[in-house]
C-alpha positions as CSV (number, residue, x, y, z in Angstrom):
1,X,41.1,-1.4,107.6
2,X,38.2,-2.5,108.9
3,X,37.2,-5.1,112.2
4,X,37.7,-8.5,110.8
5,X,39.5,-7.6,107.8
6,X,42.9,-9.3,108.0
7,X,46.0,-8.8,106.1
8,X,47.7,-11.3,104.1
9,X,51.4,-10.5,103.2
10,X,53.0,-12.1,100.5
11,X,53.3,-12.4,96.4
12,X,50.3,-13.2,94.4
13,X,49.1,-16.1,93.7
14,X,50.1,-17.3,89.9
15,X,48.7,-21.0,87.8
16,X,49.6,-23.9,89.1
17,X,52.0,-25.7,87.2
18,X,53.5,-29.2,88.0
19,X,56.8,-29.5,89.3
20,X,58.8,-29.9,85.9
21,X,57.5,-26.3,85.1
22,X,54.8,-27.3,82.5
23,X,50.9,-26.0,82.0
24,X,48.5,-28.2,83.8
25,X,45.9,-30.4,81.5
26,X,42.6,-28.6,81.1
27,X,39.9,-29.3,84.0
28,X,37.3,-30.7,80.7
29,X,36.9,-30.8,77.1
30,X,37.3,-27.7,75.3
31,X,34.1,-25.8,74.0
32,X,33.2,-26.3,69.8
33,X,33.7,-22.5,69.0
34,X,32.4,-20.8,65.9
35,X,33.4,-22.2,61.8
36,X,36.5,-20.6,60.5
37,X,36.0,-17.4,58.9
38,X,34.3,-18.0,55.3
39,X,33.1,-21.0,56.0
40,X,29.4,-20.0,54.2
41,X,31.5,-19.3,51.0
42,X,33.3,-22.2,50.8
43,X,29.4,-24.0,51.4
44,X,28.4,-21.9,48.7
45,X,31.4,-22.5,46.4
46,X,31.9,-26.5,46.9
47,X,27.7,-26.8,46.3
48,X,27.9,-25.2,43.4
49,X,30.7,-27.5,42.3
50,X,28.9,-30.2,43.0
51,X,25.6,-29.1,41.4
52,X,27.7,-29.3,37.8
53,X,27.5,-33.4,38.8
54,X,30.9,-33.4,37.8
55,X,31.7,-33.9,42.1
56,X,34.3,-30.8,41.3
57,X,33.6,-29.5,45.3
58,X,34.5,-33.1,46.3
59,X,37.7,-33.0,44.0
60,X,38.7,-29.1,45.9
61,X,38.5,-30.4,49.7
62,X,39.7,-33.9,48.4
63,X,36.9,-36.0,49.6
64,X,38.0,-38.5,46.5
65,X,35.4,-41.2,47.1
66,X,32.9,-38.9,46.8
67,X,33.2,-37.1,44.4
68,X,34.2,-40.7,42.2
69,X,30.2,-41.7,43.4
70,X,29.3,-38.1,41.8
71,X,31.2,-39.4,38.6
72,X,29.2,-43.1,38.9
73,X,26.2,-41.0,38.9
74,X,26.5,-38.6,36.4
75,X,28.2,-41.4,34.0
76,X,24.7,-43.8,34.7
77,X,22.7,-41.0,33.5
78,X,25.2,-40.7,30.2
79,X,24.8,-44.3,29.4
80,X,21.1,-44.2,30.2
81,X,20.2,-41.3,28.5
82,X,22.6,-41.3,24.9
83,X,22.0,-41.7,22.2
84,X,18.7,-39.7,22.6
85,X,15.7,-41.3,22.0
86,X,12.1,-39.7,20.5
87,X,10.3,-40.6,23.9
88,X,12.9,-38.9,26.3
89,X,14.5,-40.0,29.1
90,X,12.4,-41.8,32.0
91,X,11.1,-39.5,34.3
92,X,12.5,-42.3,37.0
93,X,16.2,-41.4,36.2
94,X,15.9,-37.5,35.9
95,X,14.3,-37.7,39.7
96,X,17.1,-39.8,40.6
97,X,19.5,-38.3,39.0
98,X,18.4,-34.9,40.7
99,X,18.2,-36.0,44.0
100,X,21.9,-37.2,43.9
101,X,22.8,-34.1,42.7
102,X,20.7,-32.1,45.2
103,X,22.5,-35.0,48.5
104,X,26.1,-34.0,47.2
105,X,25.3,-30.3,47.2
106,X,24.1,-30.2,50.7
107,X,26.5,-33.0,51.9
108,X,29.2,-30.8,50.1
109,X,28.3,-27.6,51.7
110,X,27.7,-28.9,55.1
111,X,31.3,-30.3,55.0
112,X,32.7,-27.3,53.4
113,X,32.2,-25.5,56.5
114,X,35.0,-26.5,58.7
115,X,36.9,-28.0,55.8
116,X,39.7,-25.4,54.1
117,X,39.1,-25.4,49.8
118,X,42.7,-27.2,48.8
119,X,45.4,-26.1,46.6
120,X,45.6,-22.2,45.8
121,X,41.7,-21.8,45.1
122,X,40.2,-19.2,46.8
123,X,36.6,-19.8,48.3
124,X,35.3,-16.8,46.5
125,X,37.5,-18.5,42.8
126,X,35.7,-21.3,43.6
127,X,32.2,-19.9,43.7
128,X,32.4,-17.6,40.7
129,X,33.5,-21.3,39.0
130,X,30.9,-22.8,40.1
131,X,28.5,-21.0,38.8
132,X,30.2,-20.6,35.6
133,X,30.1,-24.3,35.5
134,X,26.1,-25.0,36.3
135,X,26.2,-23.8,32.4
136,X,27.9,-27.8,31.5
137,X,24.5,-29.6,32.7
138,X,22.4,-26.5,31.4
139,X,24.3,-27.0,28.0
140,X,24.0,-30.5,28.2
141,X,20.0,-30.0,28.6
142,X,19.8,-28.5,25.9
143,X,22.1,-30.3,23.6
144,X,20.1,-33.6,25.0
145,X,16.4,-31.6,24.1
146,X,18.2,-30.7,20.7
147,X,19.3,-34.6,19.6
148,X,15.9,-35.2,21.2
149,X,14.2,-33.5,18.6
150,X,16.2,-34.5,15.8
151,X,15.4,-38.1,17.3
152,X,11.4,-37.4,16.6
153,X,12.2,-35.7,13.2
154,X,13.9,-39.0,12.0
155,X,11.8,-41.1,13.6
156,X,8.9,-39.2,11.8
157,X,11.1,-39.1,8.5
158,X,11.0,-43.4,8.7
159,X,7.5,-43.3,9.4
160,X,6.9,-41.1,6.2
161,X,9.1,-44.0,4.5
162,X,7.2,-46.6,5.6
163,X,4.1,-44.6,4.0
164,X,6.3,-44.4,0.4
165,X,7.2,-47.9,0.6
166,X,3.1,-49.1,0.8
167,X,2.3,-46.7,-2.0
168,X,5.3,-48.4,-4.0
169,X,4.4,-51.9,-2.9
170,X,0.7,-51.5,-3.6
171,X,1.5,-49.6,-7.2
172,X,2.9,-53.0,-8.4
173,X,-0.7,-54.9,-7.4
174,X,-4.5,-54.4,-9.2
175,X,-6.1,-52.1,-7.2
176,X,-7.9,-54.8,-4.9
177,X,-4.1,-56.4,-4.3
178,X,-3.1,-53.2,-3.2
179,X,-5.9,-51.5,-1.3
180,X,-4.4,-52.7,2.0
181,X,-1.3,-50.6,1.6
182,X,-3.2,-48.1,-0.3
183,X,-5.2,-47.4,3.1
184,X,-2.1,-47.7,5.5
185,X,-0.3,-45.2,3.9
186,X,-3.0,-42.8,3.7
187,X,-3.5,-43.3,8.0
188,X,0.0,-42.4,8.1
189,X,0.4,-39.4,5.8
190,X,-3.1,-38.1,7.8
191,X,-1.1,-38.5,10.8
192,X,1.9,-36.5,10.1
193,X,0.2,-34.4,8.3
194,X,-2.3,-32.9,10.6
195,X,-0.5,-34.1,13.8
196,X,3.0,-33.1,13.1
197,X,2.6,-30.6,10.1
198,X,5.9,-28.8,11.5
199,X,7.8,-31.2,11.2
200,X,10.2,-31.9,8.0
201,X,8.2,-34.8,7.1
202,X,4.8,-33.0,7.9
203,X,6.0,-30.6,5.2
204,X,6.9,-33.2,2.4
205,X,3.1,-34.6,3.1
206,X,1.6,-32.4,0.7
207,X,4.1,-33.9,-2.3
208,X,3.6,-37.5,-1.1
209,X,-0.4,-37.0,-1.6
210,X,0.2,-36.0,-4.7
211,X,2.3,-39.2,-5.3
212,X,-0.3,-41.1,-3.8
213,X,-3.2,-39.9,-6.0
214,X,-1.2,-40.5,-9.0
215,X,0.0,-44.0,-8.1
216,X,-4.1,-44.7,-7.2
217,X,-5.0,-43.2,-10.5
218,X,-2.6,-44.7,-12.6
219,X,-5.0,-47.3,-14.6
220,X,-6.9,-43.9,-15.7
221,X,-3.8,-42.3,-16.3
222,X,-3.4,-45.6,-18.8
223,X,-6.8,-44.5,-20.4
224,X,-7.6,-48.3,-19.1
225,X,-11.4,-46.7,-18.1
226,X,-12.7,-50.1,-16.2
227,X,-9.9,-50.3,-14.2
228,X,-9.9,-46.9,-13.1
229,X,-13.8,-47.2,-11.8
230,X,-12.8,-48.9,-8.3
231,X,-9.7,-46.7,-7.1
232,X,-11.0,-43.6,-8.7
233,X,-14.4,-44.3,-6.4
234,X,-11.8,-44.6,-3.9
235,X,-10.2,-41.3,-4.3
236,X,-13.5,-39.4,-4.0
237,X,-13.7,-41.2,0.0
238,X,-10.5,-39.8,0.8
239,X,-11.6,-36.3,2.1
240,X,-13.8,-37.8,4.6
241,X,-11.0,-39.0,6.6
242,X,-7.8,-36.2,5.7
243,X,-8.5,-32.4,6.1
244,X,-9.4,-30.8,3.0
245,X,-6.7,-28.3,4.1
246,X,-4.1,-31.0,3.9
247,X,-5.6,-32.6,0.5
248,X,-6.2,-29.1,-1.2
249,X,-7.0,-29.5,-4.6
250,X,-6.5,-32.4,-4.7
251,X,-10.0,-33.2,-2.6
252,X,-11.9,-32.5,-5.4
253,X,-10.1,-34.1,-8.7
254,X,-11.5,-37.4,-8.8
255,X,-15.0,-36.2,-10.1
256,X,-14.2,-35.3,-13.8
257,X,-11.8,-38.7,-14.0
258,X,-14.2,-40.8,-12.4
259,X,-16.9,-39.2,-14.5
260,X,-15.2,-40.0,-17.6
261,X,-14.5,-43.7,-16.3
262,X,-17.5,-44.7,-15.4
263,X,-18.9,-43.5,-19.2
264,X,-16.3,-45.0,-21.1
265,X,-16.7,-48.2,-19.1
266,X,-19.9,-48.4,-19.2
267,X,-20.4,-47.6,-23.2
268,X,-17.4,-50.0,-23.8
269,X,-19.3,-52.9,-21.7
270,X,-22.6,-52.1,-21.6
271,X,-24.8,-55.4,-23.6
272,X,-21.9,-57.9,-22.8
273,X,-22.9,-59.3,-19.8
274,X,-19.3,-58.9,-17.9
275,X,-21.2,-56.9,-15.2
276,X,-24.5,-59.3,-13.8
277,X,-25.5,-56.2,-11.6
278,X,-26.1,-54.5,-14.8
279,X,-29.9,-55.1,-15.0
280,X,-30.5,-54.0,-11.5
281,X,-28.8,-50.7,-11.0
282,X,-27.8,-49.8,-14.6
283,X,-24.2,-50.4,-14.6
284,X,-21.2,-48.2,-14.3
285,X,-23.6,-45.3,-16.5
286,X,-26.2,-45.9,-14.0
287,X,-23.8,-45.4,-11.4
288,X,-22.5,-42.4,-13.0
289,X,-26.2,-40.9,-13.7
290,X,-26.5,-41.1,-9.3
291,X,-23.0,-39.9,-8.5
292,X,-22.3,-37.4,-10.8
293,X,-25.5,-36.4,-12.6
294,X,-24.6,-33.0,-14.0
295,X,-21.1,-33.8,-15.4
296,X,-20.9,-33.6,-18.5
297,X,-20.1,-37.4,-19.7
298,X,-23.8,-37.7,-17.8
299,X,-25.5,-35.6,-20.2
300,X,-24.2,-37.7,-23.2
301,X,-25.4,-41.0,-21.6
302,X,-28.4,-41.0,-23.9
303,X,-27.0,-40.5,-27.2
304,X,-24.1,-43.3,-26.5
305,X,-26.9,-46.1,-25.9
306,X,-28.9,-45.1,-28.5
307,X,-25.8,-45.8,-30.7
308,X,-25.0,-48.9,-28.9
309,X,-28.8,-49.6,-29.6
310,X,-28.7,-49.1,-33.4
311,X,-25.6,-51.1,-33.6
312,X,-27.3,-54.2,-32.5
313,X,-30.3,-53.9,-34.1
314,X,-28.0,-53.7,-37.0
315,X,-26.8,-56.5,-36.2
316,X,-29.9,-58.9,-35.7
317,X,-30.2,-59.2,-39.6
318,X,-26.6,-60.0,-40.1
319,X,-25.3,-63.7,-39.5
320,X,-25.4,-63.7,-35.8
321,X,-28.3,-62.9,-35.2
322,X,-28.5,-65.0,-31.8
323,X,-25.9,-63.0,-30.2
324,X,-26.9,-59.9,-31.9
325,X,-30.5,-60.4,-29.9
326,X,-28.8,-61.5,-26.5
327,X,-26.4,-58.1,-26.3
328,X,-29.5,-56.3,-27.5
329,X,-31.4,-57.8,-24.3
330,X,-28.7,-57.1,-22.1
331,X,-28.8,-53.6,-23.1
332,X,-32.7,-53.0,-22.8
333,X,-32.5,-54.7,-19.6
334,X,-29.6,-51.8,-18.7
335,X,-30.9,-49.0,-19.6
336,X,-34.4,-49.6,-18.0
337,X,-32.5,-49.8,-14.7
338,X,-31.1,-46.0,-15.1
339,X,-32.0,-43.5,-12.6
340,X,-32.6,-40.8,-15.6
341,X,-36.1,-41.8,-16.9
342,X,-35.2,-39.7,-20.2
343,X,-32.9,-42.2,-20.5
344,X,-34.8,-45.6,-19.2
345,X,-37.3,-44.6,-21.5
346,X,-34.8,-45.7,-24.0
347,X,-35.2,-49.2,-23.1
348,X,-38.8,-49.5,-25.2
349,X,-36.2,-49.2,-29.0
350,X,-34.2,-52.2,-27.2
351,X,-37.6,-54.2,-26.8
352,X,-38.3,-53.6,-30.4
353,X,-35.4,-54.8,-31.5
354,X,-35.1,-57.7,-29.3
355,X,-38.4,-59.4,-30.7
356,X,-37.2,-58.7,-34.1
357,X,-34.0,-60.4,-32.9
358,X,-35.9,-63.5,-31.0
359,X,-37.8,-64.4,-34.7
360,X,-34.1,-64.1,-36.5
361,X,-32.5,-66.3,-34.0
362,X,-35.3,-68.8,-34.4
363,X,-35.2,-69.0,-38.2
364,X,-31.4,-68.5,-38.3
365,X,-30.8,-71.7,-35.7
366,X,-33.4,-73.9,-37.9
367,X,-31.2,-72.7,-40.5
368,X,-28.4,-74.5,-38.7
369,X,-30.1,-77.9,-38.0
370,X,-30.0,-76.4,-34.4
371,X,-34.0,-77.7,-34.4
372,X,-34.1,-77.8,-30.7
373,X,-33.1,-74.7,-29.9
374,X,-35.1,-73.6,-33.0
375,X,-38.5,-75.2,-31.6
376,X,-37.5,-73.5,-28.3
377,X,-37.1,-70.2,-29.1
378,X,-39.5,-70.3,-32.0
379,X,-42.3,-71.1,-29.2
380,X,-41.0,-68.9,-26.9
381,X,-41.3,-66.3,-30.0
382,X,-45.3,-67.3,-30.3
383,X,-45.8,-67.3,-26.9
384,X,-44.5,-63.6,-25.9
385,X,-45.6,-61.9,-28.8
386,X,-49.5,-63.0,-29.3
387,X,-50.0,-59.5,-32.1
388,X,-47.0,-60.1,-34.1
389,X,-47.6,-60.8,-37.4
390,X,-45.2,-63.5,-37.6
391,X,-46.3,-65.2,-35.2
392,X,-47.9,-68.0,-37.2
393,X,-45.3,-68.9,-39.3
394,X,-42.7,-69.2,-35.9
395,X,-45.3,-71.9,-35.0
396,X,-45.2,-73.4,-38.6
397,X,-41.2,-73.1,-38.3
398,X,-41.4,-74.9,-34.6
399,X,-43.4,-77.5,-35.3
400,X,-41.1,-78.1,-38.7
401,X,-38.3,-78.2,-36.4
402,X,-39.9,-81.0,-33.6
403,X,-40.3,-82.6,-36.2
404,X,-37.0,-82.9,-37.4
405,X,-35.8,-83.8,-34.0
406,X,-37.0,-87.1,-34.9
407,X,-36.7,-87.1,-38.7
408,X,-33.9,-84.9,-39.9
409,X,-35.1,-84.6,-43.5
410,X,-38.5,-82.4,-42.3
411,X,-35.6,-80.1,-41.4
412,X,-34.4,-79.3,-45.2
413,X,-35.9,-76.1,-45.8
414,X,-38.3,-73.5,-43.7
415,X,-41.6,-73.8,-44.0
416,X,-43.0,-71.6,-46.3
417,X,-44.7,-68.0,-45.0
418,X,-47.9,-68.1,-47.0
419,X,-49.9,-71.0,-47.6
420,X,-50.0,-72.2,-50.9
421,X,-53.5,-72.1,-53.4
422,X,-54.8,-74.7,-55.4
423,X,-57.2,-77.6,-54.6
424,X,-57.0,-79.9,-51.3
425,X,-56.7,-83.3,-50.7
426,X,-58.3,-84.6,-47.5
427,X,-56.4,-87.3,-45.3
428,X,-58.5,-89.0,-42.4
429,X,-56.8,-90.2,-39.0
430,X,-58.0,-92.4,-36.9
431,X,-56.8,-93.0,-33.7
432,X,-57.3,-97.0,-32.2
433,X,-55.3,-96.3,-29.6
434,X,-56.3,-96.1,-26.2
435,X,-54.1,-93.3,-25.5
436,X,-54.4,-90.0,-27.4
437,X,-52.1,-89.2,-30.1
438,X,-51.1,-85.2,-31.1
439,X,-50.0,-85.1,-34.8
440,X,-47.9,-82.7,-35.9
441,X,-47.3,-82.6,-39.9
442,X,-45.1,-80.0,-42.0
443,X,-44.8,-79.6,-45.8
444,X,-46.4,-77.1,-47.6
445,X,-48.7,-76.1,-45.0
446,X,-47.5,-77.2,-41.5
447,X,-49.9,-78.0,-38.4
448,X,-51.2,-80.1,-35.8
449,X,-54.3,-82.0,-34.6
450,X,-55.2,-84.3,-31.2
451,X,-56.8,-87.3,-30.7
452,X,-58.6,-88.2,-28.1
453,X,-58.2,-92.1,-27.1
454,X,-60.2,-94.4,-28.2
455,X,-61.8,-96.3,-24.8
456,X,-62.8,-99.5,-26.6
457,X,-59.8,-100.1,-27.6
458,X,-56.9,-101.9,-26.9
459,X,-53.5,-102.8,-28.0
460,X,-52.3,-105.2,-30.6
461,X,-49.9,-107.3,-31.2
462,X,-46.6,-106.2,-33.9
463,X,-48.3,-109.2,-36.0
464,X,-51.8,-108.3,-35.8
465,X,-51.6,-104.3,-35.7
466,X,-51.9,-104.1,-39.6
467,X,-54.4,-106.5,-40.5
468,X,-56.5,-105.3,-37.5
469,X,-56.6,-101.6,-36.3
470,X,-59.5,-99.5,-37.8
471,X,-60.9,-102.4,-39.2
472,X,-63.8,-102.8,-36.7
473,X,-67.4,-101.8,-37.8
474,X,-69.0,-101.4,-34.5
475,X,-66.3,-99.0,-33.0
476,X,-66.3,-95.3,-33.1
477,X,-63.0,-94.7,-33.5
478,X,-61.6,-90.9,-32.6
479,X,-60.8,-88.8,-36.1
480,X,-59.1,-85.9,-37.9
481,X,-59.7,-84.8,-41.0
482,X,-56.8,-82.6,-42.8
483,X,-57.1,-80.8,-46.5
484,X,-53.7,-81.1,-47.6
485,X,-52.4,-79.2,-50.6
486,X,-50.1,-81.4,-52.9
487,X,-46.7,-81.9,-52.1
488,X,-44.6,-84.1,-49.2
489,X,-45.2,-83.9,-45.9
490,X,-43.7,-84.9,-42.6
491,X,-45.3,-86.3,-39.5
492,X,-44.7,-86.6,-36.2
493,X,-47.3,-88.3,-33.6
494,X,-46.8,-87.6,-30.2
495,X,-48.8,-90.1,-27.3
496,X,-47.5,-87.8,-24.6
497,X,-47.2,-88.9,-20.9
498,X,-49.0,-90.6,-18.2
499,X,-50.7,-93.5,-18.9
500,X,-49.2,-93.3,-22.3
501,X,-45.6,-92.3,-21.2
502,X,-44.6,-95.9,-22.4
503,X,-45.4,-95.3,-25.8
504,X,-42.9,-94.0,-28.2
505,X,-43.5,-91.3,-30.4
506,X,-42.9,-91.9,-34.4
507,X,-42.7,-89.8,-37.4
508,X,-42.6,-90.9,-41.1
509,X,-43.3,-88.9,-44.3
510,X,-45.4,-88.9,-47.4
511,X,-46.3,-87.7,-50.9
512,X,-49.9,-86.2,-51.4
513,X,-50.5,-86.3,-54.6
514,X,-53.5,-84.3,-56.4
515,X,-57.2,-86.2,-57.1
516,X,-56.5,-88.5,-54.2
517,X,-58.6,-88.7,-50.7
518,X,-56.4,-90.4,-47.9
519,X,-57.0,-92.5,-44.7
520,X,-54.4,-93.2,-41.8
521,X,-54.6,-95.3,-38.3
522,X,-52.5,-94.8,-35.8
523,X,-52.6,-97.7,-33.2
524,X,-50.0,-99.1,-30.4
525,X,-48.5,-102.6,-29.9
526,X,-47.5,-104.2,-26.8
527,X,-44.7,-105.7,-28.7
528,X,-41.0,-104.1,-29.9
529,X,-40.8,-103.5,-33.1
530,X,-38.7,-101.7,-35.5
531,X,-40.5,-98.8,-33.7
532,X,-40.3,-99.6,-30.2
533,X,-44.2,-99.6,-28.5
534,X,-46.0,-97.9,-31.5
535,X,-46.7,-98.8,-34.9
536,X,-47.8,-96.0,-36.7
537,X,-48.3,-96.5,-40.8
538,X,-46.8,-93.9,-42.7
539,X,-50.2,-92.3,-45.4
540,X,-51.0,-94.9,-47.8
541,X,-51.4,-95.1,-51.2
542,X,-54.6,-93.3,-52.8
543,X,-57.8,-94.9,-52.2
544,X,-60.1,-93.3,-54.4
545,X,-60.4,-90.3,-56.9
546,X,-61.7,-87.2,-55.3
């Protein structure tokens, strides 16, 4: 022992207790000490519980409200996702949905810590469940992408519906009715088609375009060769907007139907006038001579209007020969439009025919007492063709027929074609008129003659007229003189217009008899008459012996 050191006697010391004997109350709060032991499998375990969104980590440390907002959750994405729709679910509710799951997994875990797993579940039991478990919304993914695509397939099947449905709708219309649907079918079997060729409707496209060309075709199918022009036409566009892969054969069919349209249309039609583009572009044969040149209806284009040709030349000596000449036109006009100038050279037989044709239709309408339309085309007739041999007598016939505009009886039978022989007698007109006068005058010769007026004279009076006109020695009056083979005649005199628009024209008729010379006046009177403004004599009686 040491200087300083002291030495204390005595027991120990020992804790201080209070006097009933019991442990004093700690000097401050105790210190948080470490989790329990396997606290980072039970994390594990109850995350991966919770991850399944069925809150099953919730329901194993019976946290009950939570795990029933776990069952809100995963129920709001049930209702919101099913049934399963073509476009998916909203990429808004899958992130949701996500980071709920991803919040009750690390809320889960964190509490899992210092929180014992309930029941007999071990944390390890729990864990391996868990992950056996993540397979439910993995399965559920799937199932969901599976009804998904059955979703698109039916919506895609409807679609292909729709497309049958137009081609049905449109089958019961013309053509032009039905185009719309025609068309809006077409974009939609294009569509699945090339878009969605794996698809079960993308596979049935093929038989559906098949369909579809048969239910465009159909009025060829029905041999009905005009209506089959427009859709066939149609048909041949299609390719331009479908892959020729898709189409296949069927791209190219069209040409040999639409070939054999457009020639048995346009044979069936051609002359009748039911097509007024006919004359410019040739018609459905002129159409088919562009398009489809070295088919072989083209190459019989030729041969089928020469026929047609033949037929209505034919036909301009039968007993229409108006019609006859009017188809024959039609059909001249037609075939000089053609792009084949083998065949537009045609045309020239058509010409032929047609001025045969004018000259029948002429003397076939006088025929008719149709003298108006006679005179008309009978002029036309003399006008067109200057060389043509008949020429003359179409004047004689149209002047006949003027004629008997105004007196029917001039109208009784044609004038004849050669002029008749034998001696002449001559008839002098005179014209004391002031206006001039064109005589027209059909028997057995037919003609006419003009008058110029007469400028010293005047008119007379309805009373005066006969005693008076041409019976003035000091006037010079205009004349015509006509030699006239025997027989009865016609007249017409004609004052014309202008200053002698007023005055009517007159005809009368005549007998010229043989060994007889004849005089006429023709004058005007400012009165009304029996012939209103003009009093013309008819030919007088014989004067003197020739």
């Amino acid at each position: 022992m040491t200087a300083g050191d002291h030495q204390q006697f005595g027991p120990e010391p020992g804790p201080w207790r209070v006097p009933d004997g019991s442990p004093p109350p700690p000097a401050g709060p105790p210190a948080v000490g470490p989790p329990p032991p396997g606290a980072a499998l039970r994390s594990a375990a109850v995350a991966l519980l919770n991850l399944t969104g069925l809150g099953l980590g919730y329901v194993l440390m019976r946290r009950w409200p939570r795990a029933a907002l776990c069952w809100v959750a995963t129920g709001g994405l049930l209702l919101a996702v099913l049934p399963a729709e073509p476009d998916g679910v909203p990429a808004g509710i899958v992130i949701s949905y996500l980071l709920v799951l991803v919040l009750a997994a690390a809320d889960g875990a964190w509490t899992a810590r210092r929180t014992a797993v309930g029941g007999s579940w071990r944390p390890l039991v729990a864990a391996v469940l868990g992950l056996l478990l993540l397979g439910v919304p993995a399965g559920g993914v799937a199932v969901y992408a599976s009804e998904r695509d059955e979703a698109v397939e039916q919506m895609l099947l409807d679609r292909l519906e729709k497309g049958d449905r137009a081609v049905a709708a449109a089958a019961k219309q013309s053509f032009a009715g039905g185009k719309a649907e025609y068309r809006s079918a077409l974009d939609i079997y294009r569509e699945l088609g090339e878009d969605h060729a794996g698809s079960r409707a993308g596979k049935l496209v093929p038989s559906r375009l098949k369909a579809y060309y048969e239910a465009v075709s159909a009025p060829y199918e029905a041999k009905d060769h005009c209506a089959a022009v427009e859709p066939l036409t149609y048909l041949r566009t299609v390719p331009d907007s479908v892959d020729a892969k898709l189409l296949g054969s069927l791209a190219g069919w069209p040409d040999e139907p639409l070939a054999e349209s457009l020639y048995g249309c346009g044979v069936s039609t051609i002359g009748d006038g039911s097509d007024v583009s006919d004359a410019s572009d040739g018609g459905d044969l002129g159409e088919l001579l562009r398009t489809l040149p070295d088919s072989a209806p083209a190459k019989q284009v030729g041969a089928a209007v020469t026929g047609k040709m033949d037929e209505q030349v034919e036909a301009v000596r039968g007993g229409e020969p108006c019609a006859a000449t009017e188809v024959l036109r039609r059909i001249g006009a037609t075939v000089a439009a053609m792009p084949d100038r083998t065949v537009s050279a045609l045309s020239v037989k058509a010409d032929r025919g047609v001025q045969d044709g004018v000259y029948a239709c002429g003397v076939d309408e006088f025929k008719d007492k149709k003298f108006t339309e006679a005179r008309e085309t009978l002029t036309g007739f003399a006008d067109t063709y200057r060389k043509d041999g008949r020429r003359q007598h179409a004047r004689d016939i149209s002047i006949a027929a003027e004629i008997a505009e105004e007196r029917p009886s001039a109208g009784k039978r044609l004038p004849p074609r050669k002029k008749p022989g034998g001696s002449r007698m001559e008839l002098v007109i005179s014209n004391d008129a002031p206006t001039a006068v064109e005589i027209l005058y059909t028997g057995p010769v037919s003609g006419s003659v003009e008058l110029k007026g007469c400028g010293s004279c005047k008119r007379y009076s309805a009373s005066e007229g006969p005693d008076l006109a041409c019976r003035s020695g000091g006037k010079k009056y205009p004349k015509a003189t006509l030699r006239l083979p025997a027989g009865d005649y016609h007249f017409l005199y004609k004052h014309g217009t202008g200053a002698a628009a007023d005055v009517d024209s007159y005809a009368s008729g005549s007998k010229v008899q043989p060994g007889y010379t004849y005089t006429s006046c023709t004058y005007v009177t400012t009165e009304l008459d029996s012939y209103p403004g003009l009093d013309l004599p008819s030919i007088p009686d014989a004067t003197d012996p020739a």
